[in-house]
C-alpha positions in Angstrom: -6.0 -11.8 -1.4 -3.6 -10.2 -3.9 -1.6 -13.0 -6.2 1.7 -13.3 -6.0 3.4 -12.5 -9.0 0.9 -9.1 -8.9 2.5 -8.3 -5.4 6.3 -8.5 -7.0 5.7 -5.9 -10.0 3.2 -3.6 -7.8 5.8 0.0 -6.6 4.7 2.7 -4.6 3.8 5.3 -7.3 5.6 8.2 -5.7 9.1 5.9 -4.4 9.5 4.1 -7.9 10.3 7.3 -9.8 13.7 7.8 -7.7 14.0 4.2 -5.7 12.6 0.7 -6.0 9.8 1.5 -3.5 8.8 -2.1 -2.4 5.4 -2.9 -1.3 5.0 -5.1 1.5 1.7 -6.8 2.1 0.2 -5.8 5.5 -2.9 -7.8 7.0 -4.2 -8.9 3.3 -5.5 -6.0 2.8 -2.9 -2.8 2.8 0.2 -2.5 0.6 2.8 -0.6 2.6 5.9 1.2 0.8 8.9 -0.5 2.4 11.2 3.2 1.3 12.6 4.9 4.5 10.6 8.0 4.9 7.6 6.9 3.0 5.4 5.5 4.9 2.1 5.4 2.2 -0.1 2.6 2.6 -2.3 1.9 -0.3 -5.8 0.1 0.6 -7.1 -3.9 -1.1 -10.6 -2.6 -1.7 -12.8 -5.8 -3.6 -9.6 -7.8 -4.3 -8.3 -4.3 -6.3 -5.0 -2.0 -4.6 -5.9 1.3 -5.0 -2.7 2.9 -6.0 -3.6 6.5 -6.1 -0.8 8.5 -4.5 -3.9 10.5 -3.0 -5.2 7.0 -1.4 -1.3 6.0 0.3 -0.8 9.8 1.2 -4.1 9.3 3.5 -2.6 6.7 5.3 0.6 8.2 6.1 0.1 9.1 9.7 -1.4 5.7 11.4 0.9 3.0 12.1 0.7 -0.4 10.2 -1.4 -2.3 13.1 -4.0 0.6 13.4 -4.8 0.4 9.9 -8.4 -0.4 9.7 -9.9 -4.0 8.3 -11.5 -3.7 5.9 -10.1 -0.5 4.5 -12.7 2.2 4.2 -14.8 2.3 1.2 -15.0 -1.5 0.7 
C-alpha cells in the first residue's frame, strides 16, 4: 500500500510538464494518470511506484481492470 500524503505529490512524469497529471490509485497496486489522452499506468512493485515514463508507456493499451495483480516483475 502507498501512503497517503506520497499518493498527493506523486504526477505522471510526462502530464506534469504541461498539466497537473493526477495519479489515481488503481487496485493498490497501479498509479493511473487521470490526463485525458494519457492513459499511462505506472506499476507498485515491493511497496515502490515505478515512475519511469518507459514503465507507464507499457501499459498504455490494457484497460484499468485487465491490469495484472501483481504487476510484472514483483
Amino acid at each position: 500500500m502507498i501512503a497517503p500524503d506520497l499518493l498527493e505529490i506523486l504526477r505522471c512524469p510526462v502530464c506534469v510538464q504541461d498539466k497537473e497529471g493526477l495519479l489515481k490509485l488503481e487496485k493498490d497496486s497501479w498509479l493511473v494518470c487521470q490526463e485525458p489522452g494519457c492513459g499511462r499506468k505506472y506499476p507498485i512493485r515491493d511497496e515502490i511506484p515505478v515512475m519511469l515514463v518507459e514503465e507507464g508507456d507499457k501499459w498504455v493499451g490494457i484497460r484499468v481492470e485487465d491490469l495484472p495483480i501483481p504487476p510484472p516483475g514483483s
